[in-house]
C-alpha positions as CSV (number, residue, x, y, z in Angstrom):
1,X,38.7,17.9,-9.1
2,X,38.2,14.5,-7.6
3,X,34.2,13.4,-7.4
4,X,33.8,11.0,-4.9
5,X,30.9,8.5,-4.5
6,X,29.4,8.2,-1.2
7,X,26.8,5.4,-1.7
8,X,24.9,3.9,-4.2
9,X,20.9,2.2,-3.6
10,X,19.3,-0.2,-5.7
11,X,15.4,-0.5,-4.4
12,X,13.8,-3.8,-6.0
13,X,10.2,-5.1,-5.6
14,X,9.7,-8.9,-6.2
15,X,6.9,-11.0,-6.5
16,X,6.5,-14.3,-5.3
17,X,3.6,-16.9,-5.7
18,X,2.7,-18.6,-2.5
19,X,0.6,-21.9,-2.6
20,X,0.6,-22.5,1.6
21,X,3.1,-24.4,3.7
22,X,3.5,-27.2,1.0
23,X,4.9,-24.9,-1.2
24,X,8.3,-26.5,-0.7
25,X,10.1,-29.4,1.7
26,X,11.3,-28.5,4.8
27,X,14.0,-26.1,4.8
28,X,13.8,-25.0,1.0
29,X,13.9,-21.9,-0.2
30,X,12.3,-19.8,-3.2
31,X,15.7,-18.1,-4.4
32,X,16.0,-14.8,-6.0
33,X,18.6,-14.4,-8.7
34,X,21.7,-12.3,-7.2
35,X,22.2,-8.8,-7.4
36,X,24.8,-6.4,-7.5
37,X,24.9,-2.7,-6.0
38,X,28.6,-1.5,-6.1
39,X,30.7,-3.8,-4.6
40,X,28.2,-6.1,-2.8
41,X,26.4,-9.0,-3.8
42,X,22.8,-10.0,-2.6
43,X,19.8,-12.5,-2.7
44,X,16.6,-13.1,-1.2
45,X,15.4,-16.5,0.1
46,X,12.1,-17.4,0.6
47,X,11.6,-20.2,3.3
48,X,7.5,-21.4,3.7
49,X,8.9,-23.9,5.8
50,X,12.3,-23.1,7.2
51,X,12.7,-25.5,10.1
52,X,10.7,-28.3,11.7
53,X,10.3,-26.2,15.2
54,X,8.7,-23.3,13.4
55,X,7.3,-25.0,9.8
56,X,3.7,-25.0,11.0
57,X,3.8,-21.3,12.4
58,X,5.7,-19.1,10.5
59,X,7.4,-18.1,7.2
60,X,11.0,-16.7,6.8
61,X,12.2,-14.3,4.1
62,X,16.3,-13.8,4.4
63,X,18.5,-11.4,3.1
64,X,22.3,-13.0,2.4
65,X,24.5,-9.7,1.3
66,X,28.2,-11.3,0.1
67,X,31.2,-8.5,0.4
68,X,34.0,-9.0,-1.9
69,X,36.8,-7.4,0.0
70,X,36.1,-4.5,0.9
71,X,35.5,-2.7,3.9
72,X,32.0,-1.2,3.5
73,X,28.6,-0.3,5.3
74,X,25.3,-1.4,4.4
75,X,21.8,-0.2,5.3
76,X,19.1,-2.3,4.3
77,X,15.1,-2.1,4.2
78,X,13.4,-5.5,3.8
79,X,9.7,-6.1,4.1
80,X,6.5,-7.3,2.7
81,X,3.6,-5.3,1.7
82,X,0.1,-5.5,3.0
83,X,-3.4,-5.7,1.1
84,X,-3.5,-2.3,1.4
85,X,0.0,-1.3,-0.4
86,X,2.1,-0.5,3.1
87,X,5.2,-2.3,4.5
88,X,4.4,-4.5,7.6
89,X,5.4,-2.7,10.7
90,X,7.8,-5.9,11.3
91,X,9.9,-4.7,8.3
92,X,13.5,-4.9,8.9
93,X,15.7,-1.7,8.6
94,X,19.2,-1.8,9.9
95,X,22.8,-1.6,9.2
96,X,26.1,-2.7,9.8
97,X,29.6,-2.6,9.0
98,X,31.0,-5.4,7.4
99,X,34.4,-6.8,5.7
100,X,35.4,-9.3,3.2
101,X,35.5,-12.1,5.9
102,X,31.9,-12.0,6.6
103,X,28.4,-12.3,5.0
104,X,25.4,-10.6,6.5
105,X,22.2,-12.9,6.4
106,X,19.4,-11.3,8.4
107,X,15.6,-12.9,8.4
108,X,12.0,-11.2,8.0
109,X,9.8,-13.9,10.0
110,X,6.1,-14.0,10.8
111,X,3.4,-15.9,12.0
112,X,1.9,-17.9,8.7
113,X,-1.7,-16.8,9.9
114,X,-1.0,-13.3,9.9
115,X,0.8,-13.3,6.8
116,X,-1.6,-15.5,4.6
117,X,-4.2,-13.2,6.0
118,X,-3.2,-10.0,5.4
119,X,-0.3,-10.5,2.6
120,X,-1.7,-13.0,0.4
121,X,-3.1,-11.1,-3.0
122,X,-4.5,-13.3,-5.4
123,X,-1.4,-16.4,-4.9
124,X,1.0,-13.8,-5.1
125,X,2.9,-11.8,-2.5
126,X,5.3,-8.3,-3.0
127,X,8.8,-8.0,-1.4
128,X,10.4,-4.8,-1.1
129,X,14.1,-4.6,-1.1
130,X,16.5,-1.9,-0.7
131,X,20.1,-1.8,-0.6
132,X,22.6,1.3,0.1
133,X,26.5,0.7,-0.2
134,X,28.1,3.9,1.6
135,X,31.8,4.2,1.6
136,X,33.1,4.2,5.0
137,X,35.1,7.0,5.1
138,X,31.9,9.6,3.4
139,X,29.4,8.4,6.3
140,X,31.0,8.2,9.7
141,X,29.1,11.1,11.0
142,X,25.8,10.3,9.6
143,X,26.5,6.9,11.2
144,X,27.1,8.2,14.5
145,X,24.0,10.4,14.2
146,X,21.6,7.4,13.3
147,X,21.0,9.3,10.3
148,X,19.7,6.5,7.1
149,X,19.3,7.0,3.6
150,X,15.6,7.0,2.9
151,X,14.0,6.6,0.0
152,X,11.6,9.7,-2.2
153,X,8.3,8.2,-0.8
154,X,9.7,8.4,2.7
155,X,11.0,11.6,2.5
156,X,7.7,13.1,1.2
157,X,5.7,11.2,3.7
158,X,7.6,12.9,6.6
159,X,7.5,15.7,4.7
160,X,3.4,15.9,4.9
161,X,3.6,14.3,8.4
162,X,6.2,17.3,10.1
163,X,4.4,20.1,7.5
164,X,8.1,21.6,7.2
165,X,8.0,24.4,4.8
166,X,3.8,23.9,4.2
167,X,2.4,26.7,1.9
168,X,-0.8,25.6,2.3
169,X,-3.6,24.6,4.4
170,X,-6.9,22.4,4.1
171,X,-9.8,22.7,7.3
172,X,-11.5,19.5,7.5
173,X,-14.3,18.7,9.6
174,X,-12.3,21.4,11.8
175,X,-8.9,19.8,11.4
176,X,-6.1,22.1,9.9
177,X,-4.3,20.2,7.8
178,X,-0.9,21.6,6.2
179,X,0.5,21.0,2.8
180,X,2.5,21.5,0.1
181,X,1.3,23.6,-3.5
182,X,3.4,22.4,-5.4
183,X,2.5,18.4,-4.7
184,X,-1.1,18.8,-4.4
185,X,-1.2,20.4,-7.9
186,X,1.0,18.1,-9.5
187,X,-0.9,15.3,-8.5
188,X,-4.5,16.3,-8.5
189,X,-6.0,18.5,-12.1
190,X,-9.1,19.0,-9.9
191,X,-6.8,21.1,-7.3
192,X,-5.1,22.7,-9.4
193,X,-7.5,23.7,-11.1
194,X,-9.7,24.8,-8.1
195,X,-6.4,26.9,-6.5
196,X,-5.6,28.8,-9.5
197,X,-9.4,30.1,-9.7
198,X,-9.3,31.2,-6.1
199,X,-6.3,32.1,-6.7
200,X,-5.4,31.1,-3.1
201,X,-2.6,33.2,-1.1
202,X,-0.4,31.7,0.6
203,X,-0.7,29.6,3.5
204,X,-4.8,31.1,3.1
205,X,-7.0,28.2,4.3
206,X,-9.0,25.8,1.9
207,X,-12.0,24.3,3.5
208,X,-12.9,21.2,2.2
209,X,-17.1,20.2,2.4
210,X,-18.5,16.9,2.6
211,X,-15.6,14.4,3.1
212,X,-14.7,13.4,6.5
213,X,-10.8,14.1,7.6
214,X,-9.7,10.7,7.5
215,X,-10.6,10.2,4.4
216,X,-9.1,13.8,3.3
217,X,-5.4,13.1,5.3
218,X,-5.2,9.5,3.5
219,X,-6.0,11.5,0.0
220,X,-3.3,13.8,1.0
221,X,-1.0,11.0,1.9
222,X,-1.1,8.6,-1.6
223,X,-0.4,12.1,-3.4
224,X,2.6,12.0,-1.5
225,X,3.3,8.6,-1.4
226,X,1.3,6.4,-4.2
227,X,0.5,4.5,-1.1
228,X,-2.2,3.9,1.4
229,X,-1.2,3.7,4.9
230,X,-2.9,1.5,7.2
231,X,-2.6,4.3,10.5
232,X,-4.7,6.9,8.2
233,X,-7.8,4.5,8.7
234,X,-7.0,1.4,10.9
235,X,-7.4,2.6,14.7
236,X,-8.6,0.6,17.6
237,X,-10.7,-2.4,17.1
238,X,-11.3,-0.9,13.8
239,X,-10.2,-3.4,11.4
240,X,-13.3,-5.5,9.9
241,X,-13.7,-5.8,6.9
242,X,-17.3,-3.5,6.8
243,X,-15.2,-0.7,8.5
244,X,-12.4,-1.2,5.5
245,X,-14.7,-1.4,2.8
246,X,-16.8,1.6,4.0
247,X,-12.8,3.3,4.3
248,X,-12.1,2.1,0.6
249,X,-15.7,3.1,-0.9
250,X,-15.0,6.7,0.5
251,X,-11.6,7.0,-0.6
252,X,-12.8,5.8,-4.3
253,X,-15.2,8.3,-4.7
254,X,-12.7,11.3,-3.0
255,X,-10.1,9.6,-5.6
256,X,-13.0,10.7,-8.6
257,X,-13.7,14.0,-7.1
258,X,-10.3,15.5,-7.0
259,X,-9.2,13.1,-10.3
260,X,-6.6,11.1,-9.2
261,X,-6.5,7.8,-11.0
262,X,-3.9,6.1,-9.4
263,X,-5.5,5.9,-6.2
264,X,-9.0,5.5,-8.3
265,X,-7.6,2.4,-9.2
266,X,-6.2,1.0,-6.4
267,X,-9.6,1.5,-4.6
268,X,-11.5,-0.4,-7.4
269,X,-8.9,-3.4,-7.0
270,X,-9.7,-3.7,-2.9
271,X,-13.1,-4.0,-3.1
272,X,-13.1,-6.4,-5.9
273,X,-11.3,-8.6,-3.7
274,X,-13.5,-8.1,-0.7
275,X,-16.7,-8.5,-2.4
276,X,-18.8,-10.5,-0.4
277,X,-22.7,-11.8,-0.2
278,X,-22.9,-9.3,2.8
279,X,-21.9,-6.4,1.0
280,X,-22.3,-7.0,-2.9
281,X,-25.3,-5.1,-2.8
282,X,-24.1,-2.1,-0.8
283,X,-21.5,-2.2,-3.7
284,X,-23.4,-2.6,-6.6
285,X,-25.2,0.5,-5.3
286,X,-22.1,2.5,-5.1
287,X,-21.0,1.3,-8.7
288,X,-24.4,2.6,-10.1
289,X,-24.7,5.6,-7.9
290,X,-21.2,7.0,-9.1
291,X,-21.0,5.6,-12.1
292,X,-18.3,2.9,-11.6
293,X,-18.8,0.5,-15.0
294,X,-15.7,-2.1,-13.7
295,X,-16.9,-2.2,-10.3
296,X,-20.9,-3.0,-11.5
297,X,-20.2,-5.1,-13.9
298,X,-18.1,-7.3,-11.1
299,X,-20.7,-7.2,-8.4
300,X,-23.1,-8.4,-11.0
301,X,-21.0,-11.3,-12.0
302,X,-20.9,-12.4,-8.7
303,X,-24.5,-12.1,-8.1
304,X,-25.1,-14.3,-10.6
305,X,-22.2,-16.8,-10.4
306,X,-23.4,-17.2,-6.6
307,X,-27.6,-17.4,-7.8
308,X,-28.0,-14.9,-5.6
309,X,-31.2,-14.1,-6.4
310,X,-33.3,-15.2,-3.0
311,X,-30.6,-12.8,-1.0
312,X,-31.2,-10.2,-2.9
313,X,-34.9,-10.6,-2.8
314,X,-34.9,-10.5,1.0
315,X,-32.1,-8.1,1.6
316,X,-32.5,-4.7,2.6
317,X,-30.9,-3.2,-0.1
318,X,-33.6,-4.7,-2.4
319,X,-35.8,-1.9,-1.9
320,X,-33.6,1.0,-2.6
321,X,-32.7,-0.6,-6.5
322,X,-36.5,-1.4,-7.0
323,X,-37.2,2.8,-6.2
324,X,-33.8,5.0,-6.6
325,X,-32.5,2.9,-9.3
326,X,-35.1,1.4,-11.7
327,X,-33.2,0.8,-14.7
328,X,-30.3,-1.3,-12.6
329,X,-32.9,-3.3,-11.1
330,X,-33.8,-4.7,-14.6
331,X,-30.7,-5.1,-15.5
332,X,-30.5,-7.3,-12.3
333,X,-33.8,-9.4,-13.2
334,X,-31.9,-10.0,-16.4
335,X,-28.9,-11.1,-15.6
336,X,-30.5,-13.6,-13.0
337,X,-32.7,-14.6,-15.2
338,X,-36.3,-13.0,-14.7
């Protein structure tokens, strides 16, 4: 018996360090080394400033696949991800036929504003890269139907999105909300644990108290996933930063509830990095409230690397730590110095 390969996929995730527009001269790139899935060679090339008409607007990432004579097609998925661990919507995903005469070079390219603003993670940026070889002959009809090869995460997001073959369901501030058993107790203890002494029938309805169903549907969605997506929170003229930290300080302490540390994690990292003098306090509130050591111990540091100590006199938070939380507010005094 003849086993016959159809494709083969090689998913990469690169980090780059990004300094601005003077990262290199006009028309360098940042090179990856090459790669090979199959029979097919590939690279990425990072361009701050590709060309003099767009250097002070945008920034190009390109894809150069090499064939080395063969008839073959290739899908590709290229794209950056966000602050809040989602590909742009600008990714690129496509495909093509190609032979040994040609080489595919395709480009990722966005405005430098948007992408310093919402890309940029501490210097550092993440590419994700994937590549599928298919033989020609093994993928005519998935071709024709528009059908691509999608990775695990993808899979499971539609999956939870389309609630094919859902054995359960949670109601959520009224919602219904369907999902699977078998994920939501692999990836939560705390669900597990709660299902198995209901012992919940099937497709019986869990009711969820006190957590509002955004917050609930992008739980449901990182124990799918491992990621956040930005359509879970980010509607309408609802992207400040107050609305995304009061997003992220929810989702942190749904996270602790139903003991997923993965996405405890991820929390805690976003609203280090948004930490502000407007909203330290609210924070350090939260940290002592929930009992968040890493995320107190950072909101104090700030407070007293900034000398805070006038703000926080005269803010309105000030009042709440002198009554609810008398033991933090001495810690405070000594830290600044009082």
């Amino acid at each position: 018996m003849e086993v016959k390969t159809e494709y083969a996929t090689s998913t990469y995730y690169f980090k780059f360090r990004y300094s601005g527009a003077n990262d290199q001269e006009m028309g360098q790139s940042v090179d990856t080394c090459r790669y090979n899935t199959w029979d097919c060679g590939w690279f990425l090339m990072f361009f701050p400033n590709k060309t003099a008409a767009d250097a002070d607007d945008h920034v190009t990432l390109c894809l150069k696949i090499l064939t080395h004579g063969k008839t073959m097609t290739v899908y590709y998925d290229l794209g950056v991800f966000n602050k809040f661990g989602s590909l742009t919507s600008t990714w690129l995903r496509k495909s093509g036929v190609f032979d040994n005469t040609r080489m595919l070079s395709d480009s990722w390219v966005m405005r430098r504003a948007e992408f310093e603003k919402n890309h940029i993670i501490e210097g550092e940026f993440t590419v994700h890269c994937a590549i599928t070889i298919a033989d020609q002959s093994a993928i005519l009809d998935r071709a024709a139907s528009g059908i691509l090869p999608v990775g695990l995460k993808e899979d499971l997001g539609l999956l939870l999105e389309r609630g094919d073959c859902a054995d359960l369901t949670f109601q959520v501030e009224g919602q219904i909300i369907a999902a699977h058993r078998v994920i939501v107790t692999a990836r939560s203890p705390k669900l597990r644990v709660e299902l198995s002494e209901r012992e919940v029938k099937m497709n019986e309805c869990v009711v969820i108290e006190d957590m509002e169903a955004t917050i609930f549907r992008a739980l449901l969605f990182y124990m799918y996933t491992d990621t956040i997506s930005v359509k879970h929170f980010m509607g309408e003229g609802s992207s400040q930063n107050t609305s995304l930290n009061v997003f992220f300080e929810q989702l942190l302490k749904a996270s602790v509830r139903y003991e997923i540390v993965g996405l405890h994690a991820l929390c805690e990292q976003q609203l280090f990095r948004s930490i502000s003098e407007e909203n330290v306090l609210s924070t350090l509130i939260l940290a002592e409230e929930h009992t968040f050591p890493q995320l107190k111990e950072h909101c104090l540091k700030f407070i007293v690397a900034g000398n805070l100590c006038i703000k926080v006199y005269f803010s309105p938070e000030y009042k709440t730590i002198l009554t609810k939380f008398p033991s933090l507010f001495e810690e405070l005094k000594e830290r600044l110095g009082y």
